[in-house]
C-alpha positions in Angstrom: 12.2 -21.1 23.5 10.7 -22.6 26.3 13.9 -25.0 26.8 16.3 -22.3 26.8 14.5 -20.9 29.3 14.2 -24.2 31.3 18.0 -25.0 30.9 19.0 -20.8 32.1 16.4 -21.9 35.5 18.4 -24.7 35.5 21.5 -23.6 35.4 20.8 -20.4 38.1 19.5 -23.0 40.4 22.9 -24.7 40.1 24.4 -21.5 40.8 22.2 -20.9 44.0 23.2 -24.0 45.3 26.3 -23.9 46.7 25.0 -20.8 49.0 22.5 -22.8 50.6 24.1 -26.4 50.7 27.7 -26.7 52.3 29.9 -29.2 50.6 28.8 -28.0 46.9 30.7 -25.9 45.1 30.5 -24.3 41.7 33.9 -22.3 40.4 31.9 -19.9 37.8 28.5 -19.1 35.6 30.3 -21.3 32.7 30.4 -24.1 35.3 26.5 -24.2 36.3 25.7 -23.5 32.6 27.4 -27.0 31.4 26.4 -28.5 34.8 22.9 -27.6 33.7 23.5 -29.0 30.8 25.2 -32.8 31.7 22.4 -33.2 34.5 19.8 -32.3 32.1 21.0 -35.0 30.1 21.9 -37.3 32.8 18.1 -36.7 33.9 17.0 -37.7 30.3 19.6 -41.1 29.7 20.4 -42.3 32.7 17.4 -41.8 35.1 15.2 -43.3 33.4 17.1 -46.8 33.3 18.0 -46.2 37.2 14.2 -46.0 38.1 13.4 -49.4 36.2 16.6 -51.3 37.2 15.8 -50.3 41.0 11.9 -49.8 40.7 11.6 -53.0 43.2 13.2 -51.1 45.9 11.3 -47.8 45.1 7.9 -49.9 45.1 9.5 -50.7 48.6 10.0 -47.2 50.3 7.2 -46.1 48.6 9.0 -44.1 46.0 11.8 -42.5 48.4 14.3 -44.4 46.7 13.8 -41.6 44.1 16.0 -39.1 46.0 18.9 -41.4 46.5 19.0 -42.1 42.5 18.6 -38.1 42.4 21.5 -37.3 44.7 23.0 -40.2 43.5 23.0 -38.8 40.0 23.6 -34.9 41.0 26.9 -36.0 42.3 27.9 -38.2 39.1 27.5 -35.4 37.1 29.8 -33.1 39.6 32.0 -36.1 38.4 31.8 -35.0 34.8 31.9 -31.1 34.9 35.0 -29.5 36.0 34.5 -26.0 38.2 31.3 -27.9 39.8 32.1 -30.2 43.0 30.0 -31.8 45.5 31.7 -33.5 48.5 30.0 -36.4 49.2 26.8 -38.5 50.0 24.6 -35.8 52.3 25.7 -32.9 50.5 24.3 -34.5 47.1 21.5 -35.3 48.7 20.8 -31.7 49.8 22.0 -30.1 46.8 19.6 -32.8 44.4 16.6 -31.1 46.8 17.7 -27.4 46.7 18.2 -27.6 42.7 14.8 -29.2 42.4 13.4 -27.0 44.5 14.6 -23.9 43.0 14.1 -24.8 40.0 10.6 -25.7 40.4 9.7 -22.5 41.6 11.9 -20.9 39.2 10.0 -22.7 36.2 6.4 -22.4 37.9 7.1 -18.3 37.9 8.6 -18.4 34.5 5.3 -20.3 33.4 7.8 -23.3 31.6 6.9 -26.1 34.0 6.3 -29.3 32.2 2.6 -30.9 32.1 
């Protein structure tokens, strides 16, 4: 239960995004709920082998490197998910912050943070 409830955070914060981050769009509520969905999994797959390939460079800044492979990531999975469309480099960037950022707060309230 408590993932479904994650994933629905997830996929409002997606839906927030675009209204406080120019350059990202989302078409509909189908779009963020699949966009939810393929950055979940991104997050999960992918993420995990980014941070090891590139931890000598995240050792470097100190772990700030982080939010590149983030925005980095948030903008592969606009790639991927048709109706949801981010515009370039900054605009990931920002977007990767505001959907962690809501969705922290949304899954802190909710009482489904992870431990």
């Amino acid at each position: 239960m408590k993932l479904l409830i994650r994933w629905l955070i997830s996929a409002a914060a997606i839906y927030a995004v675009p209204y406080i981050v120019p350059g990202v769009e989302i078409a509909n509520v189908y779009s963020a709920i699949i966009a939810a969905l393929i950055i979940g999994l991104i997050n999960l797959i992918i993420r995990p082998i980014l941070i090891l390939l590139t931890l000598p460079i995240t050792m470097l800044t100190l772990g700030l490197f982080t939010l590149v492979i983030n925005a980095l990531l948030f903008w592969f999975a606009s790639t991927i998910v048709e109706g949801f469309h981010v515009q370039g480099f900054v605009a990931a960037f920002l977007g990767a912050l505001a959907f962690w950022l809501i969705a922290f707060i949304g899954n802190a309230i909710a009482g489904t943070e992870q431990r």
